[in-house]
C-alpha positions in Angstrom: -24.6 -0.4 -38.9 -26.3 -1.9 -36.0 -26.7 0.9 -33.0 -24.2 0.0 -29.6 -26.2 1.1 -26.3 -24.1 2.1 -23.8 -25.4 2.3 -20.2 -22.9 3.2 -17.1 -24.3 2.8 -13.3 -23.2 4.9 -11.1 -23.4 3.4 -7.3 -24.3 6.4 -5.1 -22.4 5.7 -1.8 -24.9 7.2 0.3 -27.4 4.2 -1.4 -24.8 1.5 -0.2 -22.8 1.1 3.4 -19.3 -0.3 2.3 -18.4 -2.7 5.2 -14.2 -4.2 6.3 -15.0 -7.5 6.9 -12.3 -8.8 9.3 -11.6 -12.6 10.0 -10.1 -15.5 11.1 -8.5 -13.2 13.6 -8.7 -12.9 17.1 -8.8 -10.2 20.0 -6.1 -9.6 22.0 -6.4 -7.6 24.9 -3.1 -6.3 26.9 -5.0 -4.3 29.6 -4.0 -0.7 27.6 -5.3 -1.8 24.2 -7.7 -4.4 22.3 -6.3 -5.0 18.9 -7.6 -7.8 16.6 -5.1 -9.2 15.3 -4.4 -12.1 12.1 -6.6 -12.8 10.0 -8.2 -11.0 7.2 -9.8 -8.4 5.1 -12.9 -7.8 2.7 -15.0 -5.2 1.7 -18.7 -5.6 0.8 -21.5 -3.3 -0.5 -24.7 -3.4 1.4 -27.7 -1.6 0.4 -28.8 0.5 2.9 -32.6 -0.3 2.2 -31.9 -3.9 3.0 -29.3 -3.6 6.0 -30.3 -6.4 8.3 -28.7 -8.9 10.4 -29.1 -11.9 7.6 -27.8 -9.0 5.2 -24.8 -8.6 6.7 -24.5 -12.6 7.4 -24.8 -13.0 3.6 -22.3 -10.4 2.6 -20.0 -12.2 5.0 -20.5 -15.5 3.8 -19.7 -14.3 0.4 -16.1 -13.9 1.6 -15.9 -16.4 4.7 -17.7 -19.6 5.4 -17.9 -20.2 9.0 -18.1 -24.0 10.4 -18.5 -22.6 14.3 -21.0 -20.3 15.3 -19.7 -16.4 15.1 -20.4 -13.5 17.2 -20.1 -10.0 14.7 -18.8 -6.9 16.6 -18.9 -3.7 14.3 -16.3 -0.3 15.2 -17.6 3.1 13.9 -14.3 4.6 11.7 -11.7 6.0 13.7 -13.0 5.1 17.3 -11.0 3.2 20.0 -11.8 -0.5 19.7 -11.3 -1.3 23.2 -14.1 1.3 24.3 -16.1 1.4 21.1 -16.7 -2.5 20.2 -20.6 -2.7 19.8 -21.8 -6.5 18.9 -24.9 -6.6 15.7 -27.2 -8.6 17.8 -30.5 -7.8 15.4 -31.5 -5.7 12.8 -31.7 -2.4 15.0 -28.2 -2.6 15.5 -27.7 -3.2 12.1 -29.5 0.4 11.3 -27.5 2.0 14.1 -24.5 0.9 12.7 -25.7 2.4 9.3 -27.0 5.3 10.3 -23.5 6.6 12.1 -22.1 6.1 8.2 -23.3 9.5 6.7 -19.7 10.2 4.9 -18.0 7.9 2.3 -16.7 5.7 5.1 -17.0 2.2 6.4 -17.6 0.1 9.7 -15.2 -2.5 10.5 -17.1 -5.5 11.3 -15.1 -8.0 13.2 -15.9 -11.7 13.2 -15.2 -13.4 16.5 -15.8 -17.4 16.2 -16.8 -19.0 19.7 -15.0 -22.2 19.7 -17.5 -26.0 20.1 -20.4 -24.6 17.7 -22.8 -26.6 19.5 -25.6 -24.8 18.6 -25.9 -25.8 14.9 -28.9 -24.9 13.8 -30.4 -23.4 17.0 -28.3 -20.6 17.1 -30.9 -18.1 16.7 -32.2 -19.7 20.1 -29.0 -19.1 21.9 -27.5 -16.0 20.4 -29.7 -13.6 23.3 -27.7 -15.7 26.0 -24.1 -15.9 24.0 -24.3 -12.2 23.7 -25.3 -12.0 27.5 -22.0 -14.6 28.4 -19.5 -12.3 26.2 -20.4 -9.0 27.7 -20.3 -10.0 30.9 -17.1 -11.8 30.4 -15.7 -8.3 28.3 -16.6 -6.0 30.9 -14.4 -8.4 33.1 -11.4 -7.9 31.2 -11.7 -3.8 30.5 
């Protein structure tokens, strides 16, 4: 009788960061509160020893494809999303963002899509100054 090799893998959590994809949503601001509203929801396991910007980019492409360039805002669990909103700009946001996730937990990434896409494949030129735009024009509106 031939021998049957059974092997289970156990995922540690603390190994991987589970991340709430949000999309194809949008912010809405009423003055009070900032809620992101429509769209939906996906969950994807990172390893932490490969959290990165193009990391996260992949994991999100696994779920959404987007056509227009995106901005990606993360939330650490349970805080205020009109106060606590942080935008993953580069890879040291990226560990920050992993690093406040010590508990079985995960960050809510929200994808906001800036309208025209004009950028194509240049975006990595223009992000700096898109990210420069959208603050300014968020802390207009808190």
């Amino acid at each position: 009788m031939p021998e049957i090799l059974c092997y289970v893998v156990a995922m540690d959590s603390l190994d991987f960061l589970a991340v709430r994809f949000h999309f194809s949503g949008d912010f809405f601001n009423d003055g009070k509160k900032m809620q992101y509203l429509g769209g939906t929801k996906r969950v994807s396991f990172i390893d932490r020893d490969k959290i990165s910007l193009p990391e996260v980019m992949g994991h999100l492409n696994d779920h959404f494809n987007p056509t227009d360039t995106v901005l990606l805002h993360w939330l650490i669990p349970r805080k205020d999303l009109r106060t606590e909103l942080r935008t993953l700009v580069d890879d040291k946001v990226c560990h920050e963002m992993s690093s406040c996730i010590t508990h079985p937990g995960a960050p809510d990434v929200f994808v906001e899509v800036i309208c025209g896409g004009s950028f194509g494949k240049d975006i990595h030129l223009a992000m700096p100054t898109i990210v420069l735009v959208y603050m300014q024009r968020l802390f207009l509106y808190i």
